[in-house]
LODOPA-302549 format. One record per residue: residue number from 1; residue in one letter; z, x, y of N, C-alpha, C, O in turn. Coordinates in Angstrom, 2 decimals. Example, Ala and Ser with C-alpha at 12.3 -4.5 7.8 and 13.67 -1.06 7.14 Angstrom:
REM residues 2
[1,"a",[7.80,13.19,-5.69],[7.80,12.30,-4.50],[7.80,13.20,-3.30],[8.46,14.24,-3.32]];
[2,"s",[7.08,12.85,-2.25],[7.14,13.67,-1.06],[7.87,12.90,0.03],[8.04,13.41,1.14]];
END
This chain:
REM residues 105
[1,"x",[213.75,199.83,50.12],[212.64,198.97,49.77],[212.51,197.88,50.83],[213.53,197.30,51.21]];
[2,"x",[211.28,197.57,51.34],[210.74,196.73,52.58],[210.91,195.24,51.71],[210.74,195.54,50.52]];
[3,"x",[211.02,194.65,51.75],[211.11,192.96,51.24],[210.13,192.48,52.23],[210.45,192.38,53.41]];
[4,"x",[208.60,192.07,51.69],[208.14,190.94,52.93],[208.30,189.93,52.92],[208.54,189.37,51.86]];
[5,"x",[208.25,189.33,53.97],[208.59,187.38,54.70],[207.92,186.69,53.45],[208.22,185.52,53.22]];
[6,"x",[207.06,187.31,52.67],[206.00,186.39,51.62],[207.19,186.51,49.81],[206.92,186.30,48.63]];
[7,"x",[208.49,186.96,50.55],[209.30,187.07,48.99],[210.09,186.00,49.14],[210.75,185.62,50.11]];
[8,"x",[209.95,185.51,47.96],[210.55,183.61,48.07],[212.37,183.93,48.21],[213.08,183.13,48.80]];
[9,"x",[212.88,185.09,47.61],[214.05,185.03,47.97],[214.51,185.27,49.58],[215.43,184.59,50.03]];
[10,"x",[213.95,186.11,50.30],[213.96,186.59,51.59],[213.66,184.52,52.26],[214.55,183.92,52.87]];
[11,"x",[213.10,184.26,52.12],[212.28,183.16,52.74],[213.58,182.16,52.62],[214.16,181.60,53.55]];
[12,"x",[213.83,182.11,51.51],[215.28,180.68,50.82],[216.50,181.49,51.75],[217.18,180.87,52.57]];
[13,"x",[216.62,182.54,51.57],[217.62,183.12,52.82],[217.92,182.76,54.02],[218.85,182.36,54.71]];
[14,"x",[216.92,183.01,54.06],[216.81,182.32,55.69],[216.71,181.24,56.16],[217.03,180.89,57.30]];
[15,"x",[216.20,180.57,55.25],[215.99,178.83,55.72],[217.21,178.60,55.04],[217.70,177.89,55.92]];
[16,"x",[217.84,178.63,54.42],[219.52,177.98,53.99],[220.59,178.44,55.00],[221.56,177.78,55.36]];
[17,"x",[220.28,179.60,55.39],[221.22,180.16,56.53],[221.76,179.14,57.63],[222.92,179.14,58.05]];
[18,"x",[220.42,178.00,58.17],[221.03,177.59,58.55],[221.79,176.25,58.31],[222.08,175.47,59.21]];
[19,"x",[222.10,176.07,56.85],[223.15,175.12,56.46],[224.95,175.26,56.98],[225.86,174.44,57.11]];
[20,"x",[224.84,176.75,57.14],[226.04,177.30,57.09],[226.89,176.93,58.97],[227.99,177.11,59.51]];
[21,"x",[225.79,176.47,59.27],[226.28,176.01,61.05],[227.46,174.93,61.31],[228.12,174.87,62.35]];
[22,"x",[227.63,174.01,60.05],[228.44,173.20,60.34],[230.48,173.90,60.21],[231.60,173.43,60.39]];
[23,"x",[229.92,175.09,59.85],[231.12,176.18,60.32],[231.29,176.91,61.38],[232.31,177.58,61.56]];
[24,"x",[230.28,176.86,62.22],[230.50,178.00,63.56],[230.95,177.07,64.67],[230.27,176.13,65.07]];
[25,"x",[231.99,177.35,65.06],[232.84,176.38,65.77],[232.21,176.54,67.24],[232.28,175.60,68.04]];
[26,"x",[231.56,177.80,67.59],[230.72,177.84,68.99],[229.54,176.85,69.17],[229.37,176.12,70.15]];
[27,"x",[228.76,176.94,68.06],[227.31,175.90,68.12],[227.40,175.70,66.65],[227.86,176.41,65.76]];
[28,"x",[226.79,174.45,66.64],[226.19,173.70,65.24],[225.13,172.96,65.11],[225.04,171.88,64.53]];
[29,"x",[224.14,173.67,65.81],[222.49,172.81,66.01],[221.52,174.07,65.12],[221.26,175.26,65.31]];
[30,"x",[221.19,173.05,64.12],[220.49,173.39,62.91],[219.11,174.52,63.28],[218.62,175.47,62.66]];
[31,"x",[218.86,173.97,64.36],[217.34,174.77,64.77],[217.87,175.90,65.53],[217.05,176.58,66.15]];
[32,"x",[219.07,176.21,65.58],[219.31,177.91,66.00],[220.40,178.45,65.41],[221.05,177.64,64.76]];
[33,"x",[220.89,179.81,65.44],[221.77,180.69,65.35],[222.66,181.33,66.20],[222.21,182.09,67.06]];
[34,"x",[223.84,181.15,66.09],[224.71,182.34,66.64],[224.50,183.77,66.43],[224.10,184.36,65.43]];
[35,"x",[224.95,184.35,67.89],[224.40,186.33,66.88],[225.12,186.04,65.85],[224.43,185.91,64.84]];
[36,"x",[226.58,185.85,65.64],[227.12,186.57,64.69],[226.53,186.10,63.13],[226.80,186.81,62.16]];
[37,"x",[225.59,184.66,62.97],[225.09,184.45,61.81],[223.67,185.26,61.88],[223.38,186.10,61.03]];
[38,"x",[222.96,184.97,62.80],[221.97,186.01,62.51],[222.06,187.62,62.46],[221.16,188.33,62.02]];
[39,"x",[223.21,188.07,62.94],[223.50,189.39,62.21],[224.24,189.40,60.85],[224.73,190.46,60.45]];
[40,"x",[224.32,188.36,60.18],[224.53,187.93,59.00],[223.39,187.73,58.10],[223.58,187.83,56.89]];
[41,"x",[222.21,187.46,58.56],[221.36,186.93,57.93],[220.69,188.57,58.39],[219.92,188.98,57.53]];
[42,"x",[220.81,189.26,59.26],[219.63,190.82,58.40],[220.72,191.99,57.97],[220.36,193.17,57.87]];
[43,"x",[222.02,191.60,57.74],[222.72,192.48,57.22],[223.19,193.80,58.64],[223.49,195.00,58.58]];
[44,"x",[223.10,193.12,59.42],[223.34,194.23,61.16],[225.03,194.03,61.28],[225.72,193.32,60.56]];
[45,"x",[225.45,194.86,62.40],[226.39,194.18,63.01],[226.28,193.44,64.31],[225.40,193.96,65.00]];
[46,"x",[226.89,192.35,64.93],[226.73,191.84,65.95],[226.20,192.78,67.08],[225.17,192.54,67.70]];
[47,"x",[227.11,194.03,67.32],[226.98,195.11,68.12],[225.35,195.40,68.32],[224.70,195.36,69.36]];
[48,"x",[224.98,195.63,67.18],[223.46,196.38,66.61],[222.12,194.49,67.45],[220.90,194.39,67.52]];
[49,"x",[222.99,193.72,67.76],[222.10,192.24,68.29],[221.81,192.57,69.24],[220.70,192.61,69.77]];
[50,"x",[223.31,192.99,69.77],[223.32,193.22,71.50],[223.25,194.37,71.79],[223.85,194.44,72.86]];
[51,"x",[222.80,195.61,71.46],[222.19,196.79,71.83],[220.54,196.49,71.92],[219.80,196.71,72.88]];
[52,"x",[220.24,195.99,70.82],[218.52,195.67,70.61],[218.35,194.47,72.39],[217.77,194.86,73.40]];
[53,"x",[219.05,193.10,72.24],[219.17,192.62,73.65],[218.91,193.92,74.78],[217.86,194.17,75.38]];
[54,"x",[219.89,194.46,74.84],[219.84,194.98,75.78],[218.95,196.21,76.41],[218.98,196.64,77.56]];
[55,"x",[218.23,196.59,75.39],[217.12,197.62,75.04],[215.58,196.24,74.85],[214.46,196.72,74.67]];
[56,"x",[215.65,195.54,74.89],[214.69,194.42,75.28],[213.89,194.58,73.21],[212.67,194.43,73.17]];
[57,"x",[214.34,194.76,72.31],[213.91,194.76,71.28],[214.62,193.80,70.08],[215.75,193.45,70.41]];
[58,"x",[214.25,193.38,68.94],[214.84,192.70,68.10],[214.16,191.23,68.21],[213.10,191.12,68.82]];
[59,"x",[214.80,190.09,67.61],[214.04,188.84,67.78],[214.37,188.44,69.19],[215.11,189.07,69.94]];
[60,"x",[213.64,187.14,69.54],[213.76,186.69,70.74],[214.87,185.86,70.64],[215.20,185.25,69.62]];
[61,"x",[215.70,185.84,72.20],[216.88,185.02,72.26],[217.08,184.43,73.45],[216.74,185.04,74.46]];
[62,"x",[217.58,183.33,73.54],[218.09,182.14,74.36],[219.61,182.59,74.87],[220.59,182.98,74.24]];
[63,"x",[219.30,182.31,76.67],[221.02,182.69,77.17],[220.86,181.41,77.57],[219.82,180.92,78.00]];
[64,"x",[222.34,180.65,77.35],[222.60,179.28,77.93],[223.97,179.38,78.55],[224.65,178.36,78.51]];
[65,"x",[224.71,180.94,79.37],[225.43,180.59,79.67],[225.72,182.33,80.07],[224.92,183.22,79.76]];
[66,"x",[227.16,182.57,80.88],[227.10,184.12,80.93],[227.58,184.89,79.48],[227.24,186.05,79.27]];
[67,"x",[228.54,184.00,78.34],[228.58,184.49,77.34],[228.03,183.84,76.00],[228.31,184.00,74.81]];
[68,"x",[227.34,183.21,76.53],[226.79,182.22,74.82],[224.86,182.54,75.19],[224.07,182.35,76.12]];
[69,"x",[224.85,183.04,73.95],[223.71,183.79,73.36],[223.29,182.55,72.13],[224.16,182.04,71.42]];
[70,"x",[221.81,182.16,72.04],[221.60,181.76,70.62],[219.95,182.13,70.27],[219.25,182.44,71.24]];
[71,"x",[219.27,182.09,68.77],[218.67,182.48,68.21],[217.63,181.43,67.91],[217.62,181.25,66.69]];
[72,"x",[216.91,180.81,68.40],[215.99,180.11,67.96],[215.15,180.39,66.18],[214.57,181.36,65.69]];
[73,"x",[215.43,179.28,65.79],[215.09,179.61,64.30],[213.62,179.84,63.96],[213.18,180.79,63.31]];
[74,"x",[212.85,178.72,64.53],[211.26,179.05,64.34],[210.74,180.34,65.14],[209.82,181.10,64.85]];
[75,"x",[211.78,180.35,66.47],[210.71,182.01,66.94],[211.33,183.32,66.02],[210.63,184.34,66.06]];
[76,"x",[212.59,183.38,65.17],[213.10,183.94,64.93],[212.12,184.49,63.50],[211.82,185.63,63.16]];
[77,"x",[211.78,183.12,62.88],[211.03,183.33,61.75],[209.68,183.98,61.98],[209.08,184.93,61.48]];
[78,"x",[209.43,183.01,63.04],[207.56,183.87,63.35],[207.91,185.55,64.13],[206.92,186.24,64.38]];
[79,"x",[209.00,186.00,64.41],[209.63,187.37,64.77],[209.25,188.18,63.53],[208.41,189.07,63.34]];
[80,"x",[210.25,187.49,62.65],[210.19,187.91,61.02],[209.18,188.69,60.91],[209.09,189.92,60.97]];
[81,"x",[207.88,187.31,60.61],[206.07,187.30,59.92],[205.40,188.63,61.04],[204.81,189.57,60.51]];
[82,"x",[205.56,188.59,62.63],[205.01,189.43,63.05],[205.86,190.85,63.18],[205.45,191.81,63.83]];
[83,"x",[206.93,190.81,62.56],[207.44,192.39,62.06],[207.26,193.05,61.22],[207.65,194.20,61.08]];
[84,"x",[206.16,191.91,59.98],[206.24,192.08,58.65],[205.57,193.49,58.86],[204.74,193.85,59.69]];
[85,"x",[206.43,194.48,57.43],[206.37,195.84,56.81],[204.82,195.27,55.87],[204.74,194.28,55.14]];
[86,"x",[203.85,196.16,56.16],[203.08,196.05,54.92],[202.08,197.45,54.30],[200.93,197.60,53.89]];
[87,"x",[203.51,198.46,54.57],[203.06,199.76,53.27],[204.48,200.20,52.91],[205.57,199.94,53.42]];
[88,"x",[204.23,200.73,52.18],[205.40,201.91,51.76],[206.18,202.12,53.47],[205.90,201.73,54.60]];
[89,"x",[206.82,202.62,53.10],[208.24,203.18,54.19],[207.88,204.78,53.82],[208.21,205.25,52.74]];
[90,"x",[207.24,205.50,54.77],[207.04,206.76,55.00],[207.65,207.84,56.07],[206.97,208.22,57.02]];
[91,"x",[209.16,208.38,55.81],[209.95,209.26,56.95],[208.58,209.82,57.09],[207.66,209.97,56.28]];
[92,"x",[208.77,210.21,58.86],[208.26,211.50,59.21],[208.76,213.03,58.62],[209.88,213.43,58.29]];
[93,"x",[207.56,213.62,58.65],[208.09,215.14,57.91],[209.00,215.69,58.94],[209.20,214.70,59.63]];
[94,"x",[209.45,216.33,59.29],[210.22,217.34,59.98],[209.72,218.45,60.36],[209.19,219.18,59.53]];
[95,"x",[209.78,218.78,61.65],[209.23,219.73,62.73],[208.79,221.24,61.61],[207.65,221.59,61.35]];
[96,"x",[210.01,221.87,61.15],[210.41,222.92,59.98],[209.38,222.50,58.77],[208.80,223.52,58.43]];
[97,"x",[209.06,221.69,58.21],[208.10,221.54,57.03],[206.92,221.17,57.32],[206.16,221.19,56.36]];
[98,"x",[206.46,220.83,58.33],[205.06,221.06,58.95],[204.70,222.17,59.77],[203.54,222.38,60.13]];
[99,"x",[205.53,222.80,60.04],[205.13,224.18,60.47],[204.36,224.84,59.76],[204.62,224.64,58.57]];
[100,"x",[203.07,225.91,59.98],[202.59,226.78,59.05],[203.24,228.01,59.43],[203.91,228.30,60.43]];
[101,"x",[202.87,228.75,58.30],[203.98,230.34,58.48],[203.06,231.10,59.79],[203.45,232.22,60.11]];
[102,"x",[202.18,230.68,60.35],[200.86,231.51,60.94],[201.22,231.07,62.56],[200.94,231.71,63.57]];
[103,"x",[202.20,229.30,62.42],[202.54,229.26,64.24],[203.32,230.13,64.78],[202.96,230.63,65.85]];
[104,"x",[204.99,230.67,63.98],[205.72,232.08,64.43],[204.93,232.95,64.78],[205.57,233.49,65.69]];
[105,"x",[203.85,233.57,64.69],[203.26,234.66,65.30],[202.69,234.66,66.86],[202.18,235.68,67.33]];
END
């Protein structure tokens, strides 16, 4: 099930998330994230931050150094709003069940 940015629990998630900074011993500035909390906050693993980085996809991110990465909170949110899901979640069919019996010939 898709949750959109417009579900008050998704929304309180995220804006409380960053209360939790005055624990990350790397950074503690309210208006951003460490990967490892924002792969906390969509349920990823850190790994899954820095593959998307490195494949140029996922939210936008700030390098301030050769190993310190951070997450800007307002672009992160307006990331969110312009990722927003708004139908059903529809797999593609599969090559085999869209086939008609008439292409083998």
């Amino acid at each position: 099930m898709t949750r959109k940015l417009t579900d008050p629990k998704l929304i309180q998630r995220l804006l409380l998330a960053g209360a939790s900074h005055g624990s990350s011993p790397q950074w503690s500035r309210p208006d951003s994230y460490t990967p490892s909390e924002l792969a906390q906050i969509l349920n990823v693993k850190v790994d899954t931050l820095r593959s998307w980085r490195s494949q140029g996809r996922g939210p936008p991110f700030v390098v301030l150094g050769p190993r310190t990465v951070i997450y800007m909170r307002k672009r992160f949110l307006k990331w969110c709003a312009e990722n927003e899901a708004t139908g059903a979640y529809r797999p593609r069919a599969s090559r085999r069940a869209s086939a008609s019996p008439n292409d083998s010939q």
